[in-house]
HTML snippet that shows the backbone in 3Dmol.js (N, CA, C, O; Angstrom):
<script src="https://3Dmol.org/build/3Dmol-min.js"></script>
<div id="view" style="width:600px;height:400px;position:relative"></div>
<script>
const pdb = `
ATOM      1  N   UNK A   1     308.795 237.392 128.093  1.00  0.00           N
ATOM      2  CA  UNK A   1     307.591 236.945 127.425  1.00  0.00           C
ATOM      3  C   UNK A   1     306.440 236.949 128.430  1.00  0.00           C
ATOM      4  O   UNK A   1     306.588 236.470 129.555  1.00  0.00           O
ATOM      5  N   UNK A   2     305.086 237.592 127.943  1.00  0.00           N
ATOM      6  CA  UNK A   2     304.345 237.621 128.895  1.00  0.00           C
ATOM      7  C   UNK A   2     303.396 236.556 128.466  1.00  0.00           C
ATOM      8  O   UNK A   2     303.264 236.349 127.259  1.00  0.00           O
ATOM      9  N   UNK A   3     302.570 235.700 129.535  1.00  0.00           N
ATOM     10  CA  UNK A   3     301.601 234.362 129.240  1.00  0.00           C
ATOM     11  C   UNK A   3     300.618 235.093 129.637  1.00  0.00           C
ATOM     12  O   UNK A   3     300.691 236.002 130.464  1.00  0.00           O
ATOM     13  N   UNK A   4     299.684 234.733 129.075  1.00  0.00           N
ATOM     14  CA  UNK A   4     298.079 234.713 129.657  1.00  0.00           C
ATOM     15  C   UNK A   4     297.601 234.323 130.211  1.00  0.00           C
ATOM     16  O   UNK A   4     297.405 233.142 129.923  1.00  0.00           O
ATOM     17  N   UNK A   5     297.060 234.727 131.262  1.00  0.00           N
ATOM     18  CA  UNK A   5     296.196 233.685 132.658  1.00  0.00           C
ATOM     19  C   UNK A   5     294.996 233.648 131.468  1.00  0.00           C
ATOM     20  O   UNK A   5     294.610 234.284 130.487  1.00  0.00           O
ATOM     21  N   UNK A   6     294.632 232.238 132.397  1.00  0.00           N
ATOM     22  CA  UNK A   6     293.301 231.791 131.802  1.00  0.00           C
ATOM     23  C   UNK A   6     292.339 232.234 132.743  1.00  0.00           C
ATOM     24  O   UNK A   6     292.455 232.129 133.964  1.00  0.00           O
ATOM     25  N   UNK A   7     291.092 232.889 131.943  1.00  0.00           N
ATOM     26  CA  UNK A   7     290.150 233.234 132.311  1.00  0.00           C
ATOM     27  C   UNK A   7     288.794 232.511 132.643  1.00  0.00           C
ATOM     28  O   UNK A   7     288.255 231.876 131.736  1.00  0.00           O
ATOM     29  N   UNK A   8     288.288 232.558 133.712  1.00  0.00           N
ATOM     30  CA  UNK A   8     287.026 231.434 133.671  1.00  0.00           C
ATOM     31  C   UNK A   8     286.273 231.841 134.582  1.00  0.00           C
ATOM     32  O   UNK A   8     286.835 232.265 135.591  1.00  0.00           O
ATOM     33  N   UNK A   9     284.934 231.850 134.541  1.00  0.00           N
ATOM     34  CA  UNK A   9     283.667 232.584 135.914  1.00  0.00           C
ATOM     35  C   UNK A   9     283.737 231.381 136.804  1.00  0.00           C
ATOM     36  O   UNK A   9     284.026 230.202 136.596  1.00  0.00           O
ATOM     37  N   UNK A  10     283.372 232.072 137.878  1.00  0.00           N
ATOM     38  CA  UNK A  10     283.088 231.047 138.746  1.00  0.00           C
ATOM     39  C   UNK A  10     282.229 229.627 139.005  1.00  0.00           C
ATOM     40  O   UNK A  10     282.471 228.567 139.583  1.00  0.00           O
ATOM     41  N   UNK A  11     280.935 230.260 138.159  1.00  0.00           N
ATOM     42  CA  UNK A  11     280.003 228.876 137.627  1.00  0.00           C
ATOM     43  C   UNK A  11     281.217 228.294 136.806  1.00  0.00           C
ATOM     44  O   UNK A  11     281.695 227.336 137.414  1.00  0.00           O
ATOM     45  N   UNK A  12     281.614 228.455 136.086  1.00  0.00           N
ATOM     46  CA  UNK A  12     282.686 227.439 135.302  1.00  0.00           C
ATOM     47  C   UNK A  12     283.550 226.706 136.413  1.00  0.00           C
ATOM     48  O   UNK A  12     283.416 225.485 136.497  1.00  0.00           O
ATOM     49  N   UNK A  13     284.358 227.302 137.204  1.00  0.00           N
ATOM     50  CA  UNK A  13     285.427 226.868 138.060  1.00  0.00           C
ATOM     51  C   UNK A  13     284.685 226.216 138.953  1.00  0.00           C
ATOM     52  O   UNK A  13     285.476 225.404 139.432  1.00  0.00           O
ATOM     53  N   UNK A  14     283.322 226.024 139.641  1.00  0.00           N
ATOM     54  CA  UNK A  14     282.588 225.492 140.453  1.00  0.00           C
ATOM     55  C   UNK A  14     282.072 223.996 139.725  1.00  0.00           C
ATOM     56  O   UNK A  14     282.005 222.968 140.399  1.00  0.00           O
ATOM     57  N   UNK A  15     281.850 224.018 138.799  1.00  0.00           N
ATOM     58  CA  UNK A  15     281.344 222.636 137.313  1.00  0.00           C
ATOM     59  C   UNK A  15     282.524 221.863 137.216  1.00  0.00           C
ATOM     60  O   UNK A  15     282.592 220.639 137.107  1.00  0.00           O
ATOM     61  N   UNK A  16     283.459 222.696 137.267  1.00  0.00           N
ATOM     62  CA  UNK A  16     284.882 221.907 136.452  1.00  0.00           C
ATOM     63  C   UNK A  16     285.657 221.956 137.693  1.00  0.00           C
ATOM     64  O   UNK A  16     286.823 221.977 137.297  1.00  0.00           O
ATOM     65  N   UNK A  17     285.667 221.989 139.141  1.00  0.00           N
ATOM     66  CA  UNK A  17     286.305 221.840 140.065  1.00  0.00           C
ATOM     67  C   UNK A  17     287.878 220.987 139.743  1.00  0.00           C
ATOM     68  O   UNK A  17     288.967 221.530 139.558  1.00  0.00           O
ATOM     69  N   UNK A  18     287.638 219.829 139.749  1.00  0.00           N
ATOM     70  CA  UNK A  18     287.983 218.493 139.812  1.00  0.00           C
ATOM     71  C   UNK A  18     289.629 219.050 138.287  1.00  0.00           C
ATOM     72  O   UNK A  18     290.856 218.977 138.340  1.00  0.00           O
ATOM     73  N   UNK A  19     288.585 219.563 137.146  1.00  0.00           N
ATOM     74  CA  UNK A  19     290.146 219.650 136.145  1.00  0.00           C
ATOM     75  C   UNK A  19     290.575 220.689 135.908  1.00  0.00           C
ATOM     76  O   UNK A  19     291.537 220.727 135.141  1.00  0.00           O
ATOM     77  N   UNK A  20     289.929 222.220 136.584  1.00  0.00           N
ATOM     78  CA  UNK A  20     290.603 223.504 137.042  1.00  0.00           C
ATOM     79  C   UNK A  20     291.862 223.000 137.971  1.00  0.00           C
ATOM     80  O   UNK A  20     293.066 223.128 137.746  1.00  0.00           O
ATOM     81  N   UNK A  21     291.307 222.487 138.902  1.00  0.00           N
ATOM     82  CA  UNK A  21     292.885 221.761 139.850  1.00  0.00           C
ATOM     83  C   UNK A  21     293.469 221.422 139.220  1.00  0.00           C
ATOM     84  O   UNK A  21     294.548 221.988 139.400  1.00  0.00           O
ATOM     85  N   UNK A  22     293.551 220.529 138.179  1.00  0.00           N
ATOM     86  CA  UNK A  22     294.764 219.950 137.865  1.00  0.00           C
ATOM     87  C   UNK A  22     295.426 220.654 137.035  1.00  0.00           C
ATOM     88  O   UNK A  22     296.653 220.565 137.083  1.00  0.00           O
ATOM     89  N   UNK A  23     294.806 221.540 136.053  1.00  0.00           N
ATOM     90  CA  UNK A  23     295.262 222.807 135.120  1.00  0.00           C
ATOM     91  C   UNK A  23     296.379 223.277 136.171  1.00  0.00           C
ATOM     92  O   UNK A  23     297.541 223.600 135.921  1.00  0.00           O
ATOM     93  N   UNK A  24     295.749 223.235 137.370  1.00  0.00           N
ATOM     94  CA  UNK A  24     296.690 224.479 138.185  1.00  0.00           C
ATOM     95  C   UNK A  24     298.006 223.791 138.804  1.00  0.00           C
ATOM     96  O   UNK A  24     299.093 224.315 139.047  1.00  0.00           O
ATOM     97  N   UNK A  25     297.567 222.404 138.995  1.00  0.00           N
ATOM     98  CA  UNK A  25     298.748 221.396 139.417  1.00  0.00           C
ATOM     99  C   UNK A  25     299.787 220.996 138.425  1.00  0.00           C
ATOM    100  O   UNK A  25     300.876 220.467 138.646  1.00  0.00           O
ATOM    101  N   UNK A  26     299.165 221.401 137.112  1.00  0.00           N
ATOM    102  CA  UNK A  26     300.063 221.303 136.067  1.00  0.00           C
ATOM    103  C   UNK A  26     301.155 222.617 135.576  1.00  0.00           C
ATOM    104  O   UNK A  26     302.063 222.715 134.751  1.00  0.00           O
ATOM    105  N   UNK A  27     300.451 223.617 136.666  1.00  0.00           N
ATOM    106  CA  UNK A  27     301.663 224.530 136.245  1.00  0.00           C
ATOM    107  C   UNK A  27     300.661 226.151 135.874  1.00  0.00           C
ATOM    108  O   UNK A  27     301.255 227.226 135.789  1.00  0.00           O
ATOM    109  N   UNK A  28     299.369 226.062 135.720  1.00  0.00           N
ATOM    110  CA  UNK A  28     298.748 226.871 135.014  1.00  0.00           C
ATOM    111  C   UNK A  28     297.891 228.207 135.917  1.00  0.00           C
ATOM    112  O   UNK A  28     296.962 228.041 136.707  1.00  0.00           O
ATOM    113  N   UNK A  29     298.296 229.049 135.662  1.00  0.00           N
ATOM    114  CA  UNK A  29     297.227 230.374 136.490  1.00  0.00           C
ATOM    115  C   UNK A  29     295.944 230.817 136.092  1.00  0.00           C
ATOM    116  O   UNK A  29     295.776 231.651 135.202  1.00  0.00           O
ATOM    117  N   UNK A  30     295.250 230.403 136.582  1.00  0.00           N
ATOM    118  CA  UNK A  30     293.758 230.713 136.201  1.00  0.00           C
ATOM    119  C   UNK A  30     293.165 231.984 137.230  1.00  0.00           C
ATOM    120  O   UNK A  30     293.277 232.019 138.456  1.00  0.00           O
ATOM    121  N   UNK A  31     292.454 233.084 136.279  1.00  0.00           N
ATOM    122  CA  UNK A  31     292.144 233.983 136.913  1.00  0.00           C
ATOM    123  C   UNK A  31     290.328 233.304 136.993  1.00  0.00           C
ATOM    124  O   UNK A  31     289.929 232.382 136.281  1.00  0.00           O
ATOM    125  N   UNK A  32     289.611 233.930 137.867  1.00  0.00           N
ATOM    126  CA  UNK A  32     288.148 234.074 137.961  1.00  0.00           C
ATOM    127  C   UNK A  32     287.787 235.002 138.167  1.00  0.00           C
ATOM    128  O   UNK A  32     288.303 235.964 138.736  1.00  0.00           O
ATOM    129  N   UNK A  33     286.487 234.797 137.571  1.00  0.00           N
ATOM    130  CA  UNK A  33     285.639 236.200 137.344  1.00  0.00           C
ATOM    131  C   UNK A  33     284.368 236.247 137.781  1.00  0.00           C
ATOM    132  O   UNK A  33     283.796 235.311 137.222  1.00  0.00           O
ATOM    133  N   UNK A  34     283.529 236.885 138.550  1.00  0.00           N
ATOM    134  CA  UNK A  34     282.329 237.065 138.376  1.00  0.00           C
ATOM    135  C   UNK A  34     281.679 238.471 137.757  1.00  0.00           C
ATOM    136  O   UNK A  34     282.051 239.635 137.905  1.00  0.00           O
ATOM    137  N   UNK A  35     280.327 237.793 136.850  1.00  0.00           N
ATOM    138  CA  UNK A  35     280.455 239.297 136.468  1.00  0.00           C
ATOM    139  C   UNK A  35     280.859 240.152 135.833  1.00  0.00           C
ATOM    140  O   UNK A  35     280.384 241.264 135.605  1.00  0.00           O
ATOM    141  N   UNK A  36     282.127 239.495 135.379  1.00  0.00           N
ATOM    142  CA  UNK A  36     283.068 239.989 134.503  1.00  0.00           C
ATOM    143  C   UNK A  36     284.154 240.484 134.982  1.00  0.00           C
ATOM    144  O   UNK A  36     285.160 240.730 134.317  1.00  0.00           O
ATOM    145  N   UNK A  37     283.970 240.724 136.578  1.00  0.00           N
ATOM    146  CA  UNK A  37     285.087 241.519 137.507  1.00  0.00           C
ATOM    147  C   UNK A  37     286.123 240.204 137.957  1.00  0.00           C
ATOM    148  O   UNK A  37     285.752 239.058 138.209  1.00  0.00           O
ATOM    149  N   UNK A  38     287.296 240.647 137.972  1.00  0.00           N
ATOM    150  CA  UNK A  38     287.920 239.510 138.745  1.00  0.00           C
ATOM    151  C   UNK A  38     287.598 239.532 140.186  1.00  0.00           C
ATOM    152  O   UNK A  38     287.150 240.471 140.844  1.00  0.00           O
ATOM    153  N   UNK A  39     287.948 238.159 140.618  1.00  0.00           N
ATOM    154  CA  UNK A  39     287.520 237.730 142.305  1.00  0.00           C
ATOM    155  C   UNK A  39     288.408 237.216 142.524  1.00  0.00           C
ATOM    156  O   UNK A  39     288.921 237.635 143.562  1.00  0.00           O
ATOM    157  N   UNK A  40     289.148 236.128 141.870  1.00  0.00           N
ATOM    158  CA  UNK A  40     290.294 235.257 142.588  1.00  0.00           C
ATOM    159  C   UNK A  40     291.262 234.548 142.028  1.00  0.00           C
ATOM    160  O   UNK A  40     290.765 233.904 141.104  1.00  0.00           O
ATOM    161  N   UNK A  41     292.716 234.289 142.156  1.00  0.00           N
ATOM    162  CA  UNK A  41     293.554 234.004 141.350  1.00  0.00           C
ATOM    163  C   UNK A  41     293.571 232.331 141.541  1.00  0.00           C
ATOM    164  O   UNK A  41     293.457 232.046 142.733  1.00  0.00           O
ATOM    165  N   UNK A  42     293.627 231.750 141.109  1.00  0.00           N
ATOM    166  CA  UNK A  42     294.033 230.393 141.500  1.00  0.00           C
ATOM    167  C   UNK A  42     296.171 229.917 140.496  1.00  0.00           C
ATOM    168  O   UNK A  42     296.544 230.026 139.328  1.00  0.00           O
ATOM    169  N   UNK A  43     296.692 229.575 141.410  1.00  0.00           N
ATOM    170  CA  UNK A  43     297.844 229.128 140.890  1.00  0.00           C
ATOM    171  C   UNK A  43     298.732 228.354 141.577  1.00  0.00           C
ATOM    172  O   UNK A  43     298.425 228.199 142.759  1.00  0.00           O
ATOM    173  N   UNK A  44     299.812 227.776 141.189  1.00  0.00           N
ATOM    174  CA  UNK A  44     300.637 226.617 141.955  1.00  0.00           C
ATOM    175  C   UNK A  44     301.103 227.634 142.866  1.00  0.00           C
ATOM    176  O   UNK A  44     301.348 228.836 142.771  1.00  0.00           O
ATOM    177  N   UNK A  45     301.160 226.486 144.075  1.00  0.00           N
ATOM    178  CA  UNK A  45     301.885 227.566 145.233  1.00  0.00           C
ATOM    179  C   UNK A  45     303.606 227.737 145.159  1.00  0.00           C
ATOM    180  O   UNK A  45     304.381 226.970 144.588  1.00  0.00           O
ATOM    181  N   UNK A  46     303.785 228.399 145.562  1.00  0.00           N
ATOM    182  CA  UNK A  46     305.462 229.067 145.240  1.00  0.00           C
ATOM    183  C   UNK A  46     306.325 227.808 145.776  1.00  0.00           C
ATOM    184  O   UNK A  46     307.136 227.307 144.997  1.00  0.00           O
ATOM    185  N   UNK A  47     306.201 227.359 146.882  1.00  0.00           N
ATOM    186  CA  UNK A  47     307.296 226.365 147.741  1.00  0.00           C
ATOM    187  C   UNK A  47     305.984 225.517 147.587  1.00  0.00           C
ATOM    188  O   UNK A  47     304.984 225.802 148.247  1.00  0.00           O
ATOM    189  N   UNK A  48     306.019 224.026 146.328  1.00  0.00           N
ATOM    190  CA  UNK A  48     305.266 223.366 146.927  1.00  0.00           C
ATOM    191  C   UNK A  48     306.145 222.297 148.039  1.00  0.00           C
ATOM    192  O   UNK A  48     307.243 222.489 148.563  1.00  0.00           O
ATOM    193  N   UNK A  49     305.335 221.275 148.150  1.00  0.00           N
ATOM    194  CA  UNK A  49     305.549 220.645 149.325  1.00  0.00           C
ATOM    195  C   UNK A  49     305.847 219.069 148.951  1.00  0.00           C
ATOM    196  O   UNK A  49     305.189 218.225 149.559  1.00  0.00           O
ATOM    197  N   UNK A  50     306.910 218.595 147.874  1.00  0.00           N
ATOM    198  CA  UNK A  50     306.956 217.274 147.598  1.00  0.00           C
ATOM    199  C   UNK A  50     308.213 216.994 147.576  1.00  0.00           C
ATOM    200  O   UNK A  50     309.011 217.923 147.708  1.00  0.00           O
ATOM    201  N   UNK A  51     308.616 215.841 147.431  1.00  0.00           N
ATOM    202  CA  UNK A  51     309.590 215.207 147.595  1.00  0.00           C
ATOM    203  C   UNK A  51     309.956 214.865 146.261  1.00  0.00           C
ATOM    204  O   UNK A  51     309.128 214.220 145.618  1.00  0.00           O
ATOM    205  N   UNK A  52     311.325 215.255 145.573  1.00  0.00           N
ATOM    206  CA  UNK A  52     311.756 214.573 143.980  1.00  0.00           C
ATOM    207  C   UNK A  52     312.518 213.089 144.173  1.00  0.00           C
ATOM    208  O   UNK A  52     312.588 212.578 145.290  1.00  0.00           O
ATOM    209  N   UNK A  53     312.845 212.716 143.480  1.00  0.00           N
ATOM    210  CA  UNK A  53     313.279 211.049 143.452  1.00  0.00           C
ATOM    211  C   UNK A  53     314.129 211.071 144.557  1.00  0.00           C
ATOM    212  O   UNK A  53     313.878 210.715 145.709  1.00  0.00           O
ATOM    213  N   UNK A  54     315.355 211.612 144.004  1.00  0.00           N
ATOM    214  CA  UNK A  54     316.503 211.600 145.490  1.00  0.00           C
ATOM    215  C   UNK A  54     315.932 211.513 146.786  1.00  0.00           C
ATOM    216  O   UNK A  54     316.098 210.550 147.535  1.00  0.00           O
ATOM    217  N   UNK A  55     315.133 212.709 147.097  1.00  0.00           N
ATOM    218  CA  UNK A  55     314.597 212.980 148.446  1.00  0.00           C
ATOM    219  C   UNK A  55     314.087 211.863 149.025  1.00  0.00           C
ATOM    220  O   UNK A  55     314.534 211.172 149.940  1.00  0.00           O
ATOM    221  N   UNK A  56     312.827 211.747 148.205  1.00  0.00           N
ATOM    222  CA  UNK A  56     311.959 210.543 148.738  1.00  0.00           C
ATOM    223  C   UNK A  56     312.524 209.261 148.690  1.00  0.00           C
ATOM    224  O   UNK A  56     312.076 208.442 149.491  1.00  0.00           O
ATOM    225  N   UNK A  57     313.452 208.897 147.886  1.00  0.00           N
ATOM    226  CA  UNK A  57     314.010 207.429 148.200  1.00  0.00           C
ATOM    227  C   UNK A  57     315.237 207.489 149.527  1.00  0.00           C
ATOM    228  O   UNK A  57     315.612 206.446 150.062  1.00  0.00           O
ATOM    229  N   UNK A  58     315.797 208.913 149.960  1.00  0.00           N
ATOM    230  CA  UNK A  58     316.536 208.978 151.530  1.00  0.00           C
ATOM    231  C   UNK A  58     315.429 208.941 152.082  1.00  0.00           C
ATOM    232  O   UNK A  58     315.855 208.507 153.152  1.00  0.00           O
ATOM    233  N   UNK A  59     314.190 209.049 152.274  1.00  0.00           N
ATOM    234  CA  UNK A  59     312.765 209.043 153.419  1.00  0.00           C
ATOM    235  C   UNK A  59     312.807 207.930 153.019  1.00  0.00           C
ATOM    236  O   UNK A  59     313.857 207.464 153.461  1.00  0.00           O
ATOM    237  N   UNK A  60     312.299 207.192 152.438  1.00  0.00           N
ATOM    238  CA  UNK A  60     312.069 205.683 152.659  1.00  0.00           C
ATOM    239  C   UNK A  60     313.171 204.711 153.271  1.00  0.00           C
ATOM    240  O   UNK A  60     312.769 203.867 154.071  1.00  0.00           O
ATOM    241  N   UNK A  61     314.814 204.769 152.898  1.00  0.00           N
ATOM    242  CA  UNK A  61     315.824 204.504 153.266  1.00  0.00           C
ATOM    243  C   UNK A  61     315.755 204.759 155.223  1.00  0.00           C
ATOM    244  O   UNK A  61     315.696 203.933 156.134  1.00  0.00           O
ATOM    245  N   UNK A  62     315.786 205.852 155.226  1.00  0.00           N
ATOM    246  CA  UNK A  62     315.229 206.511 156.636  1.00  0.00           C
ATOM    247  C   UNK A  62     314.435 206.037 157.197  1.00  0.00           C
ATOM    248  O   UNK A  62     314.713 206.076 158.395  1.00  0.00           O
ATOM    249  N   UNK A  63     313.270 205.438 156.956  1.00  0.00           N
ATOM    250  CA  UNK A  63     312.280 204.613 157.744  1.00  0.00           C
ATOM    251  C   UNK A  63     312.910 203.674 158.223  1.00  0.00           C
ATOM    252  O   UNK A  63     313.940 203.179 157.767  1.00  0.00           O
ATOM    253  N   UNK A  64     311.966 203.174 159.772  1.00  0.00           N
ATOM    254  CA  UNK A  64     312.435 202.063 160.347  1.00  0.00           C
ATOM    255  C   UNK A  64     312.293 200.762 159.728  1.00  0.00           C
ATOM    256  O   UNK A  64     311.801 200.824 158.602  1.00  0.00           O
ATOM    257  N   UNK A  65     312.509 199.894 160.036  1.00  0.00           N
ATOM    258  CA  UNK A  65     312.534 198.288 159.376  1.00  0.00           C
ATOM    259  C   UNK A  65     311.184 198.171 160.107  1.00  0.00           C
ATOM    260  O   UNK A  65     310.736 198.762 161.090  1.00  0.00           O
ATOM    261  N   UNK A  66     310.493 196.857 159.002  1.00  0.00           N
ATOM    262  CA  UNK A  66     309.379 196.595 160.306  1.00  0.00           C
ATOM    263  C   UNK A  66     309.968 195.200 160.830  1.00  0.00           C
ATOM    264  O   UNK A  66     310.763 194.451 160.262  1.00  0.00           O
ATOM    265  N   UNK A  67     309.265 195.052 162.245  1.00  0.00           N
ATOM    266  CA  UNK A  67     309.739 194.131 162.934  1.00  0.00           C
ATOM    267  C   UNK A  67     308.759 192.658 163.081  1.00  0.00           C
ATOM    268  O   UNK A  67     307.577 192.488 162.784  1.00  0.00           O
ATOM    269  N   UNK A  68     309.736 191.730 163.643  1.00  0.00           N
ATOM    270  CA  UNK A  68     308.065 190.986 163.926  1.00  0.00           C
ATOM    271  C   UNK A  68     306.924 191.123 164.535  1.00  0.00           C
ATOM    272  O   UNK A  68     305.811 190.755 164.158  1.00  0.00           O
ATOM    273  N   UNK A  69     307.251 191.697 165.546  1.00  0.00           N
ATOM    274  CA  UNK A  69     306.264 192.204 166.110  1.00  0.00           C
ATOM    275  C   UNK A  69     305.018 193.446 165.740  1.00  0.00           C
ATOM    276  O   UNK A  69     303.896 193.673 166.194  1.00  0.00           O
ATOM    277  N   UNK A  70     305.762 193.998 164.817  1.00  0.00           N
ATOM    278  CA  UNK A  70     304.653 194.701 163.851  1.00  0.00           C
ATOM    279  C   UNK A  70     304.058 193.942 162.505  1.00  0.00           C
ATOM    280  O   UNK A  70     303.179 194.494 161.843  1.00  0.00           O
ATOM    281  N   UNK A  71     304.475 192.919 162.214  1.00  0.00           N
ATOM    282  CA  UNK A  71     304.094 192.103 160.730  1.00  0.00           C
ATOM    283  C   UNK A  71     302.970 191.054 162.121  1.00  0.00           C
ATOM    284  O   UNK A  71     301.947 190.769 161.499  1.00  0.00           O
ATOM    285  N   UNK A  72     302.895 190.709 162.985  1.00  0.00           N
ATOM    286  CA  UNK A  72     302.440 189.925 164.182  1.00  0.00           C
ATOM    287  C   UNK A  72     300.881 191.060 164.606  1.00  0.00           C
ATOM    288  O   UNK A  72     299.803 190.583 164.960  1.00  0.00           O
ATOM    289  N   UNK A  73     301.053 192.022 164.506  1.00  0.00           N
ATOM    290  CA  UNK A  73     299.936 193.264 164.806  1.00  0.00           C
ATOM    291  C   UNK A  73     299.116 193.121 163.855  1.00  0.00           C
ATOM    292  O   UNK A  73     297.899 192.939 163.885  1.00  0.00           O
ATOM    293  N   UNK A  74     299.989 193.229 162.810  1.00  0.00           N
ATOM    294  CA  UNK A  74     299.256 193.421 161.727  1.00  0.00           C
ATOM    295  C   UNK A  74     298.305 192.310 161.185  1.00  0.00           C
ATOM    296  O   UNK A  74     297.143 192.495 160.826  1.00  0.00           O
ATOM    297  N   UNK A  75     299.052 190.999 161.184  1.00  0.00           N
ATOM    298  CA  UNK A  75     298.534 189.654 160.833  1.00  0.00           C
ATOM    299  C   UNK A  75     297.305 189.437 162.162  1.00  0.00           C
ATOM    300  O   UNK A  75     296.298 188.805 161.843  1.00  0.00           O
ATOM    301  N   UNK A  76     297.368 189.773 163.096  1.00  0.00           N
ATOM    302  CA  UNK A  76     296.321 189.862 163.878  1.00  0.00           C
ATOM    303  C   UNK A  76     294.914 190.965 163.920  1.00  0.00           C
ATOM    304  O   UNK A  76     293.787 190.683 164.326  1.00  0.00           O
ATOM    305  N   UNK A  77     295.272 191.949 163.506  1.00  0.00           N
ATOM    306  CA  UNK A  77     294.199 193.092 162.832  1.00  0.00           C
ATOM    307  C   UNK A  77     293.649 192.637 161.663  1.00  0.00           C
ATOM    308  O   UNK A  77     292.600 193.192 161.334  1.00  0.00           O
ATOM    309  N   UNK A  78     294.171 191.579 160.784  1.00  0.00           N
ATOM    310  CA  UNK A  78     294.133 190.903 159.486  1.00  0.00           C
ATOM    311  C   UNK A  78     292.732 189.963 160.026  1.00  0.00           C
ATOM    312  O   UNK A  78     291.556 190.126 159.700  1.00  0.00           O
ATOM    313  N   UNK A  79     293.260 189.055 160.858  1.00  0.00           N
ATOM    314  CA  UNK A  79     292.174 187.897 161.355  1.00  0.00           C
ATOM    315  C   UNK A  79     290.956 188.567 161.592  1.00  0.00           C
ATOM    316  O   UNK A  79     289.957 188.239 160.951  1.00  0.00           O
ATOM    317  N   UNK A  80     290.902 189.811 162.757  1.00  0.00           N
ATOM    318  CA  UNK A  80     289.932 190.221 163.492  1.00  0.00           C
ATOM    319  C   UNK A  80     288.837 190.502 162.165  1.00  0.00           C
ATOM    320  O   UNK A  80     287.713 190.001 162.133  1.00  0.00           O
ATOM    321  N   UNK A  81     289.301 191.249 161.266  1.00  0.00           N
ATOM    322  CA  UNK A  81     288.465 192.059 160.183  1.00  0.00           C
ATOM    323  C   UNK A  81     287.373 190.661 159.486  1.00  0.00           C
ATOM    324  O   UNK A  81     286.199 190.904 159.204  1.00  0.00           O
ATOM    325  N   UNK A  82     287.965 189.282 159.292  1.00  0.00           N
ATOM    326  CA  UNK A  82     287.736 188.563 158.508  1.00  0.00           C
ATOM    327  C   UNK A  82     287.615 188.517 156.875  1.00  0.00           C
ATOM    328  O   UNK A  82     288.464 189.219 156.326  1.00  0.00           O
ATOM    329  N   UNK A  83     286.931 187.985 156.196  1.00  0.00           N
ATOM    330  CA  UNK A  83     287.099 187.783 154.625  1.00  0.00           C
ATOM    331  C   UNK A  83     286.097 189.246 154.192  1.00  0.00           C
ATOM    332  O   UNK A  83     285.274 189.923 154.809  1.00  0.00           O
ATOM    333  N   UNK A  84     286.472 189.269 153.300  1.00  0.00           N
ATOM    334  CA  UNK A  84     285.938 190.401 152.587  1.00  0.00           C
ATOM    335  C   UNK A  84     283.951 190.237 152.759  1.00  0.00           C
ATOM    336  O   UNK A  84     283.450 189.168 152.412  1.00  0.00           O
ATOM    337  N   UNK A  85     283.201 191.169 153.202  1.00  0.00           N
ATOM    338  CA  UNK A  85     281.470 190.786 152.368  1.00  0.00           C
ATOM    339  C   UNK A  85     281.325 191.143 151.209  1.00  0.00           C
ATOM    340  O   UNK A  85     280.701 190.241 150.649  1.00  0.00           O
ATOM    341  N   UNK A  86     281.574 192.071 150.404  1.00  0.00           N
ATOM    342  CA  UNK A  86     281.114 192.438 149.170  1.00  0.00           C
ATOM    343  C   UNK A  86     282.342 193.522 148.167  1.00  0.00           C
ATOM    344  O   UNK A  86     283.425 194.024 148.466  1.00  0.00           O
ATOM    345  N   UNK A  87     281.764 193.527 147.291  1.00  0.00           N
ATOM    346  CA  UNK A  87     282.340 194.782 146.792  1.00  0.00           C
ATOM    347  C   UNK A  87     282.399 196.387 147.351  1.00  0.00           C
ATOM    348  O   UNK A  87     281.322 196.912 147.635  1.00  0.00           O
ATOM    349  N   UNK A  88     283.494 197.069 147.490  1.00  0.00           N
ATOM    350  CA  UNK A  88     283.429 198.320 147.693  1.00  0.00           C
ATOM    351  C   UNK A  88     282.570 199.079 147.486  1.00  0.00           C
ATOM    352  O   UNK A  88     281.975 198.718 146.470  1.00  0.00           O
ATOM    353  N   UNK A  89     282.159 199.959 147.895  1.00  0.00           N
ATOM    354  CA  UNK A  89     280.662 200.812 147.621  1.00  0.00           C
ATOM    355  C   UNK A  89     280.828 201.679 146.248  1.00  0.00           C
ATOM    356  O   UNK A  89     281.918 202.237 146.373  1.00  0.00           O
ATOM    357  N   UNK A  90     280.192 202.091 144.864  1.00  0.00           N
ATOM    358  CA  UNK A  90     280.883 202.892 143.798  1.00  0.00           C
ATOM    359  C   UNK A  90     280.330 204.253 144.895  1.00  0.00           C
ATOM    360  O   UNK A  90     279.505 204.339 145.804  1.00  0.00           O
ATOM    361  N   UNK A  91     281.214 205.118 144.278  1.00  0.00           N
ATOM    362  CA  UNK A  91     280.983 206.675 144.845  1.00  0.00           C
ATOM    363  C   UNK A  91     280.638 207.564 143.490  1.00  0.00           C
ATOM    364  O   UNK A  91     280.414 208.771 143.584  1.00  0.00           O
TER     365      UNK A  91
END
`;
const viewer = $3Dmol.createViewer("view");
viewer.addModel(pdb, "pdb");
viewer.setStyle({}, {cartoon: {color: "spectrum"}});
viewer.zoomTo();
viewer.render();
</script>
């Protein structure tokens, strides 16, 4: 069975940055065009690079314990910073 790449110009793929990615993170091949000519393929990469349940719960298992002396670092980097001033900046 053959699928259809999705087609889209580059002013489009440049506007819609942000949910062209995720089209493509979802599995989807989007061709671009300028012009009408193609320029560039966008698609999931072949070997991505994540961890499935199994994996990632032996990496966490695998991590070191923290110690007191790191909960002691930390609670001290805690003090230095003090109480919050305001709300986060919106972006």
């Amino acid at each position: 069975m053959i699928v259809a790449m999705a087609r889209m110009s580059a002013t489009e793929v440049a506007r819609n940055f942000s949910a062209v990615i995720n089209r493509v993170g979802a599995g989807e091949d989007i061709e671009i065009v300028r012009n009408g000519a193609p320029v560039a393929e966008l698609r999931p990469p072949s070997n991505p690079r994540r961890l499935e349940g199994d994996a990632w719960r032996r990496f966490v298992d695998g991590l070191p314990s923290v110690d007191a002396d790191f909960a002691r670092d930390v609670e001290k980097a805690r003090e230095g910073l003090g109480p919050p001033v305001g709300k986060w900046p919106a972006g």
